[in-house]
N, C-alpha and C positions, 0 to 999 in steps of 0.2 A: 606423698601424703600418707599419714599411718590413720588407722581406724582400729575402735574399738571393739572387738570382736567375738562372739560364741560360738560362732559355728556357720556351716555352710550345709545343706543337704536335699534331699529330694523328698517331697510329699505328694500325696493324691487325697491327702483330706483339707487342707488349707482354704486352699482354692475349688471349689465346685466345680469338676468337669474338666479340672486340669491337672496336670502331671505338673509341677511348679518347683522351680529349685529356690529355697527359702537361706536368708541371708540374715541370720538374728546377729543384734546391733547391742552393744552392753548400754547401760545407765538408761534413768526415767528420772522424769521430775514430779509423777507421781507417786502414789500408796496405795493403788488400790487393793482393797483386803480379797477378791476374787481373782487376782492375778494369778495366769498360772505361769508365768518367767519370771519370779518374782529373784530370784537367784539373780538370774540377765540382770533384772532390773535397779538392783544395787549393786550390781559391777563386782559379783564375787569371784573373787580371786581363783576360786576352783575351777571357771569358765571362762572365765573373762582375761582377753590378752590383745593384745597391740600387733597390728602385723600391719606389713606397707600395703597399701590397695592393691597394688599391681597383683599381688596373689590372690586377691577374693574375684578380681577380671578374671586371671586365667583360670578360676574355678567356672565360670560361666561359660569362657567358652567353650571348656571341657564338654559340659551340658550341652551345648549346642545340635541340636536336633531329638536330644532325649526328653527336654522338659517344652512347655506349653508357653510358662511365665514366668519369672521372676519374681518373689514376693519381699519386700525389706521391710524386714519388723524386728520386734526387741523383745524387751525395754522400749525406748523410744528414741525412733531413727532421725527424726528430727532433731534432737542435739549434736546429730552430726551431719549439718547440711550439704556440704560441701561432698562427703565420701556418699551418704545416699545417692546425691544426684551423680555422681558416677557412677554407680552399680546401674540405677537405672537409665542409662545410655546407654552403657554397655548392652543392656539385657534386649534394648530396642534396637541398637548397632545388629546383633546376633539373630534379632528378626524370633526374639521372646516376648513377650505382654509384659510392661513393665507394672509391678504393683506397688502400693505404698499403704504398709499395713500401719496407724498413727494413732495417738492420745489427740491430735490435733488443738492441740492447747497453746502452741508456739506457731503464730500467722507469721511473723516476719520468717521466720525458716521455712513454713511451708511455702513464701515467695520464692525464697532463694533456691528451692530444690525445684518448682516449677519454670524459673528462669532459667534452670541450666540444664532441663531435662525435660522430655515426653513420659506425664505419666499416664496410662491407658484408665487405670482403676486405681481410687481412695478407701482403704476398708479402715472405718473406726466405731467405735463403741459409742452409743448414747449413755454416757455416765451419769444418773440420773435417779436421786439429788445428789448434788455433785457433793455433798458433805458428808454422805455413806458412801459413796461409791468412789470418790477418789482420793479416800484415806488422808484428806487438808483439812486445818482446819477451816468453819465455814466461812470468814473473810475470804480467804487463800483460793477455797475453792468457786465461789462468787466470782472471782477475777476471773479462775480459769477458766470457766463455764463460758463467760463472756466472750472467752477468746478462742473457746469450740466455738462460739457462732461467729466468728469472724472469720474462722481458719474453716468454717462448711462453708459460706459466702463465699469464700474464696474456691473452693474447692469445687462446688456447684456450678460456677464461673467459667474452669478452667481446663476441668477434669470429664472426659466423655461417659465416666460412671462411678458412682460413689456409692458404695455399702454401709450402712447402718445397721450396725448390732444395737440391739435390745435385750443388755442382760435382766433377767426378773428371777423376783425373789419371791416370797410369801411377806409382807408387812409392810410393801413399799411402794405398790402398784397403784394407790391413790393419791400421793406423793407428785407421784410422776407427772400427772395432766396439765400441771403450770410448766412447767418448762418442756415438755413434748408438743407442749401448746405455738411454741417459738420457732417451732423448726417445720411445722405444718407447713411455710410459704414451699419450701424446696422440692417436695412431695412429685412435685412434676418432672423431675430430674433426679429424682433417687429413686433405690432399691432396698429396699427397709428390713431386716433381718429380726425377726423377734426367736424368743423361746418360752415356753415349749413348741412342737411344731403341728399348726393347725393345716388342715389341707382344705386350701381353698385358692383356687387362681382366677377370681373375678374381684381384683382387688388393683387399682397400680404397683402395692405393696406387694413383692413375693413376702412370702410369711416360712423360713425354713429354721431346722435347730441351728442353736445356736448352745454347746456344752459352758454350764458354770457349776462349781461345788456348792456354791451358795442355794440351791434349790435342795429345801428337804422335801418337801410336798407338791406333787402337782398344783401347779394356777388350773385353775378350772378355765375350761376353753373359753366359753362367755364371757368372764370375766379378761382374758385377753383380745377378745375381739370386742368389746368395749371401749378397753383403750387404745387399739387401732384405730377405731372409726371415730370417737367424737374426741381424745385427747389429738388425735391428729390430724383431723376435720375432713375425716374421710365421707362423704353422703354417697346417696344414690348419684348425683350424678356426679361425681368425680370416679364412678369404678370406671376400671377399663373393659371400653366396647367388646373387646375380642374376650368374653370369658374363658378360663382354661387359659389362656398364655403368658408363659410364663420367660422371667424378662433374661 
């Protein structure tokens, strides 16, 4: 099996708290204009090459004792179901934390990569409205939006931990309360990533950065803690008992 490929390497910023050897995937089926692999993500040619799997394995195992996890992201590695879910064997075979960094817009791949694979942790983006944020036009991105909620249902399901980025901008944070409104049911089973980064751990939500170019201006804190709590129906009694712990 040959895979689409940029690179293979070791990071300590990725993953929170872990040394992670990261596995980027060429093409996406999105645009989003805050992309920072946006290179990866059209499959340029200056990055982007084909090598048989068997060398991206024996890059892992290489790693083997050096890194924490495994993280496979892009572009987007669910257009390639089949070589994701072997990396992430592999990474679990090796006794690594297998990650799957996703657009999660494609549920039938996210099946086939959980059928043939343990994954530990789902990290993806709350693209939000999906018709600024994921560079489609707004039919195109309606569908996919649809199929982020189908591919978290599933993910919530499946997956012992799922991350939620919240990228934010300045002109779009009241936008957001309809469709952050949708994803409230999960709230008991994720871990919710916004930006900028407020300090507060009496929340289910851990609240930490999250880097996008798209911020010129601080969000003012209240005004993100705003739409934490009522876009995502946070009250008093859904914070977590143990204040300070953080997940």
């Amino acid at each position: 099996m040959r895979v689409r490929l940029a690179g293979v390497g070791h990071s300590t910023i990725d993953i929170v708290g872990d040394v992670s050897l990261v596995v980027w995937l060429c093409g996406c089926n999105l645009r989003c204009p805050f992309c920072h692999n946006w290179k990866i993500a059209r499959n340029d040619p200056a990055l982007c090459r084909e090598v048989e799997i068997e060398r991206v394995l024996e890059r892992l195992e290489s790693a083997r004792g050096l890194a924490d996890s495994v993280l496979v992201t892009g572009g987007e590695p669910l257009l390639q179901p089949e070589a994701t879910a072997a990396i992430l064997s592999k990474a679990s075979e090796l006794g690594m934390r297998p990650v799957l960094e996703s657009n999660l817009t494609i549920p039938e791949a996210l099946r086939t990569v959980l059928d043939l694979a343990f994954v530990n942790e789902i990290v993806t983006d709350i693209k939000v409205p999906p018709e600024a944020m994921m560079g489609l036009s707004p039919e195109v991105a309606r569908r996919a939006w649809s199929s982020f909620l189908e591919s978290l249902r599933i993910a919530v399901e499946r997956v012992p931990r799922v991350t939620l980025r919240l990228p934010i901008y300045p002109g779009e944070l009241r936008r957001r309360d309809t469709y952050l409104a949708r994803i409230g049911r999960y709230l008991e089973q994720v871990r919710s990533i916004v930006e900028p980064r407020l300090e507060s751990g009496e929340c289910r939500v851990e609240i930490v950065a999250v880097e996008t170019e798209m911020v010129e201006t601080p969000v003012p804190p209240a005004e993100l803690q705003r739409i934490i709590e009522t876009s995502l129906g946070l009250t008093e009694g859904s914070r977590h008992e143990d204040r300070g712990r953080r997940h």
